[in-house]
C-alpha positions as CSV (number, residue, x, y, z in Angstrom):
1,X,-62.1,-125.2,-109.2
2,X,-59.6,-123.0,-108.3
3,X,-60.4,-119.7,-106.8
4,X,-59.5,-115.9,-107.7
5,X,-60.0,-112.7,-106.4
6,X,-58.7,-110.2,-109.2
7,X,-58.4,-106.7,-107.9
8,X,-57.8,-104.4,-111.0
9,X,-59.8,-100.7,-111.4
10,X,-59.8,-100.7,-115.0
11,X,-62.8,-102.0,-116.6
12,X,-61.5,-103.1,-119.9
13,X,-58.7,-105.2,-118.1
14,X,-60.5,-106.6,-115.5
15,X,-63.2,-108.1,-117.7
16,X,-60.5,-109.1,-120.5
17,X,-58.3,-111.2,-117.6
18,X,-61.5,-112.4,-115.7
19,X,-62.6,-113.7,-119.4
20,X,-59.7,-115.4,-120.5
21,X,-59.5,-117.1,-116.8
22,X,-63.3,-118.5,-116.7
23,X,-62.8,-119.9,-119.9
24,X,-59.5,-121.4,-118.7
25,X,-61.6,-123.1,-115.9
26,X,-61.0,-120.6,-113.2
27,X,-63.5,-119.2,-110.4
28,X,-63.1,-115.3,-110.7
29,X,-64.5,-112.8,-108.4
30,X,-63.6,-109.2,-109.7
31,X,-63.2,-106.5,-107.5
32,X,-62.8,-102.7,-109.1
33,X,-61.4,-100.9,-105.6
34,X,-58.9,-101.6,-102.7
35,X,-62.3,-101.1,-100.2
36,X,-64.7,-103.7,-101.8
37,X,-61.2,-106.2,-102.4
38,X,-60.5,-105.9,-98.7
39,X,-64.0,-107.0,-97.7
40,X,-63.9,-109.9,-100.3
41,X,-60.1,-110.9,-99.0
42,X,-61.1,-110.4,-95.3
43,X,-64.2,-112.5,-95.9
44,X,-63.4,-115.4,-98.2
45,X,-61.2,-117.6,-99.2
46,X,-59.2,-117.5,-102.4
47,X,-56.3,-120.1,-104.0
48,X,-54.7,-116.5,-105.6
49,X,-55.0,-113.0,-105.3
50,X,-54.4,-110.8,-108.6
51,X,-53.7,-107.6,-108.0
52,X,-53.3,-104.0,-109.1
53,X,-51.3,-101.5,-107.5
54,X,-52.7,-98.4,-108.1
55,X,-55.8,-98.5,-106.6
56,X,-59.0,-96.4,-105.6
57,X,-59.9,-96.3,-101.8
58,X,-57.2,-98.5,-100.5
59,X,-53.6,-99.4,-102.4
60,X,-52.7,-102.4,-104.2
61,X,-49.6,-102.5,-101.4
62,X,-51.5,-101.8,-98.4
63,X,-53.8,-105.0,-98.9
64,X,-50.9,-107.0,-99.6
65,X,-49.7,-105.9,-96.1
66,X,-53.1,-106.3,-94.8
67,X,-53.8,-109.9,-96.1
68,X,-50.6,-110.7,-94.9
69,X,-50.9,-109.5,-91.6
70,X,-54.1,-111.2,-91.3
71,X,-52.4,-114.3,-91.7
72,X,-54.0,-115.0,-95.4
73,X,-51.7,-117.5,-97.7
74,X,-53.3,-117.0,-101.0
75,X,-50.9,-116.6,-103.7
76,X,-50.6,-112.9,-104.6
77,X,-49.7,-111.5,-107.7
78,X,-49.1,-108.0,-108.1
79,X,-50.1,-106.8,-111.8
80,X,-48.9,-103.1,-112.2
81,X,-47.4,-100.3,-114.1
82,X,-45.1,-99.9,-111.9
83,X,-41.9,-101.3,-113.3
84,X,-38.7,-99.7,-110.9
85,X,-36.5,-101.6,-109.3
86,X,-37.8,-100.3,-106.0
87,X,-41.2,-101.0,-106.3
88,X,-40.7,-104.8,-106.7
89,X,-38.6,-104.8,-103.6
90,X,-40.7,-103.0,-102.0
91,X,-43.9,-105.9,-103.3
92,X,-42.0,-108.3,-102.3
93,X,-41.1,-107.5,-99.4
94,X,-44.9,-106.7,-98.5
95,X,-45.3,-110.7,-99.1
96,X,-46.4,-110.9,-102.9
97,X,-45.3,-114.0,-104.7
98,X,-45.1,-112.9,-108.1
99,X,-44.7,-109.4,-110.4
100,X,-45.7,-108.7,-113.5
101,X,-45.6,-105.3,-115.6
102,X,-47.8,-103.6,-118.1
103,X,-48.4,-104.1,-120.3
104,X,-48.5,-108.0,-120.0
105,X,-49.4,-110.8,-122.5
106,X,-52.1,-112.7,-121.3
107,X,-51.0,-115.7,-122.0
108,X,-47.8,-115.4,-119.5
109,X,-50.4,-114.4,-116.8
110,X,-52.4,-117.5,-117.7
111,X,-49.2,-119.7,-117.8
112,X,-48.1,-118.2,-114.5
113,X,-51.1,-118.8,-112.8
114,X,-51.3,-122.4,-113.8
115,X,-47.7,-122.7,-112.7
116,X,-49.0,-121.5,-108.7
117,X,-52.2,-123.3,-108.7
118,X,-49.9,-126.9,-109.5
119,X,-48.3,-125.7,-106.3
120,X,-50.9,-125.2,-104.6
121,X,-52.1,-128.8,-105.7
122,X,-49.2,-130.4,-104.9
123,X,-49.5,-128.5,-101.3
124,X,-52.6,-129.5,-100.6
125,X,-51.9,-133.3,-101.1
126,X,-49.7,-133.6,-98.2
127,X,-50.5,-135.8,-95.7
128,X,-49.1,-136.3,-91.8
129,X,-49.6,-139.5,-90.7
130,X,-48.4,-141.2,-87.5
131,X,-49.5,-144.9,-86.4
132,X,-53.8,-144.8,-87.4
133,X,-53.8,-141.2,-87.1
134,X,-53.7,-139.4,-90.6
135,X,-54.1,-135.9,-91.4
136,X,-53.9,-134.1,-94.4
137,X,-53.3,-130.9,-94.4
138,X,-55.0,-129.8,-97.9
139,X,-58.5,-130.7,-96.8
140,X,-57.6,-130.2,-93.0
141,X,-59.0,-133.2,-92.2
142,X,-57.9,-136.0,-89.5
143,X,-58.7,-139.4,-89.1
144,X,-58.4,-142.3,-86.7
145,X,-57.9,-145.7,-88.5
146,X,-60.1,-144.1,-91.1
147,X,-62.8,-142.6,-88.8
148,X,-63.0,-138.5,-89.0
149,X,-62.3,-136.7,-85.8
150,X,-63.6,-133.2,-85.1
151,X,-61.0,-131.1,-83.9
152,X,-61.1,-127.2,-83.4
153,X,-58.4,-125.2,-85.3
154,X,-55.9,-124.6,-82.1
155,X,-56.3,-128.4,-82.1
156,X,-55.4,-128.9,-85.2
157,X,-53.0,-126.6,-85.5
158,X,-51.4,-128.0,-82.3
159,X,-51.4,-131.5,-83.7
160,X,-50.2,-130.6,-86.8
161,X,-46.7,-129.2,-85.0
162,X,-46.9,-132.4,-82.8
163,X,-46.9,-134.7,-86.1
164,X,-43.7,-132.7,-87.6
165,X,-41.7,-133.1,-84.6
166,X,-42.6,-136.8,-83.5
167,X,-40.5,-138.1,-80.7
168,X,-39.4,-134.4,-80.3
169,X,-39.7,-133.0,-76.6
170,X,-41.7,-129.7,-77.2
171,X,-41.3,-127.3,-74.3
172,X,-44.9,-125.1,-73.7
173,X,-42.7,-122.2,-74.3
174,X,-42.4,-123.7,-78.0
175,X,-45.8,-124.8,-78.1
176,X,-47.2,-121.2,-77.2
177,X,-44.6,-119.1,-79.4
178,X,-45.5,-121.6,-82.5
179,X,-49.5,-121.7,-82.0
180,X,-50.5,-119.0,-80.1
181,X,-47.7,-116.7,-81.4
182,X,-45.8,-114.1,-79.5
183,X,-48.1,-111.9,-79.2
184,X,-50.3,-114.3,-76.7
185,X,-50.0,-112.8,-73.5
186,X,-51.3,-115.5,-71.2
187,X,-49.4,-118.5,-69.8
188,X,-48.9,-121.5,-70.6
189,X,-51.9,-123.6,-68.9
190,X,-53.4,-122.9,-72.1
191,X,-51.1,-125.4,-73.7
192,X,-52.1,-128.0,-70.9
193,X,-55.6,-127.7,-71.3
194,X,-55.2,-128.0,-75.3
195,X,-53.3,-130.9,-74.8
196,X,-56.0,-132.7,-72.7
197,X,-58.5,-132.1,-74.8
198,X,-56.7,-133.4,-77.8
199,X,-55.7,-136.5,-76.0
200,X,-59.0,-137.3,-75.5
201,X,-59.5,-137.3,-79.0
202,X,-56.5,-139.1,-79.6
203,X,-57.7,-142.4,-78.2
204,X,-57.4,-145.4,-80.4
205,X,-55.0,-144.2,-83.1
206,X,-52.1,-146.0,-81.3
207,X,-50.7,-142.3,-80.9
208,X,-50.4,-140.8,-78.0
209,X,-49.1,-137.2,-76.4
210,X,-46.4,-137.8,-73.2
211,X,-45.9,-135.3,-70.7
212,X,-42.2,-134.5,-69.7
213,X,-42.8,-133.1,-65.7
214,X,-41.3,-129.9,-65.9
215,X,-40.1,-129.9,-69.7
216,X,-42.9,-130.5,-72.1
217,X,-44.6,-132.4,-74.3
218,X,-43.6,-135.4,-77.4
219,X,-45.9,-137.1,-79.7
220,X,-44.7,-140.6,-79.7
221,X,-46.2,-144.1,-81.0
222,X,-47.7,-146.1,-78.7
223,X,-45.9,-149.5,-77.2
């Protein structure tokens, strides 16, 4: 069941969206002010994010920003008065995915919601696989000829960019920048150890991780 976090001050709105949405099969968790919607965004996890602009405590914008910056993916829709030209920019440049004025018919909102969550389905279906090793990426799972593997989330995040460049020589330079980000300001013996550890785990899928002395790193299939 699909999760959302509506963030909307007004009492009559919030309880007439959150309505129609339960009935329509959705999870809702309402939130009536910016402070109590940033613990609930900070804290859990949600397939889309409705909200207001105008808000008590903390803006509609500046959790956008916020969220963002913390690296959250939910779909966010921004459900406001504010109609200028300007203001969207602004939204979307923040990182929303989708505007909508009031007043709104709530059966667009409905129809636009179902119109991200297929997305998001058809997102989380995707699946990496590379001789027995499969992962897929909506359940952030990974498997060895059908046997679950435990990996951390550097680990899997590391394999992940491994299984979309295959045969690709991936310097730790690229490595770091792409997983750690640039704001990492260690060296790259991080990489190495990572890359250890996951080999370990690696064993048996017929995959394995070469090392390029002095260059990098390529996932390749086995001989």
């Amino acid at each position: 069941m699909p999760r959302i976090l509506l963030i909307e001050d007004e009492d009559s709105i919030r309880h007439l969206i959150s309505y129609d949405l339960k009935n329509a099969g959705f999870d809702v968790t309402g939130c009536p002010d910016g402070a109590s919607a940033r613990e609930k965004g900070l804290n859990e996890s949600f397939d889309i994010m409705i909200i207001d602009w105008m808000l008590p405590e903390i803006s509609g914008i500046e959790l956008v920003r916020l969220f963002r910056g913390k690296g959250i993916d939910s779909v966010m829709m921004m459900l406001t008065a504010k109609d200028e030209e300007e203001d969207i920019l602004e939204a979307f440049e923040a990182g929303v995915d989708d505007y909508i004025t009031k007043p709104f018919s709530p059966r667009e909102l409905l129809a636009r919601i179902q119109a991200h969550v297929k997305r998001i389905v058809k997102t989380s279906r995707r699946v990496l696989e590379m001789g027995g090793l499969t992962m897929d990426l909506g359940s952030r799972e990974v498997s060895i000829n059908g046997q679950p593997v435990s990996l951390t989330k550097k680990e899997f995040e590391l394999l992940e960019y491994l299984l979309r460049n295959p045969q690709i020589v991936l310097s730790r330079d690229n490595i770091l920048n792409e997983i750690w980000d640039f704001d990492y300001d260690g060296d790259t013996r991080i990489v190495d150890v990572h890359i250890f550890k996951l080999r370990n785990k690696l064993q048996g899928s017929g995959v394995k991780i070469a090392s390029l002395r002095g260059v990098g790193y390529k996932l390749e299939v086995q001989a």
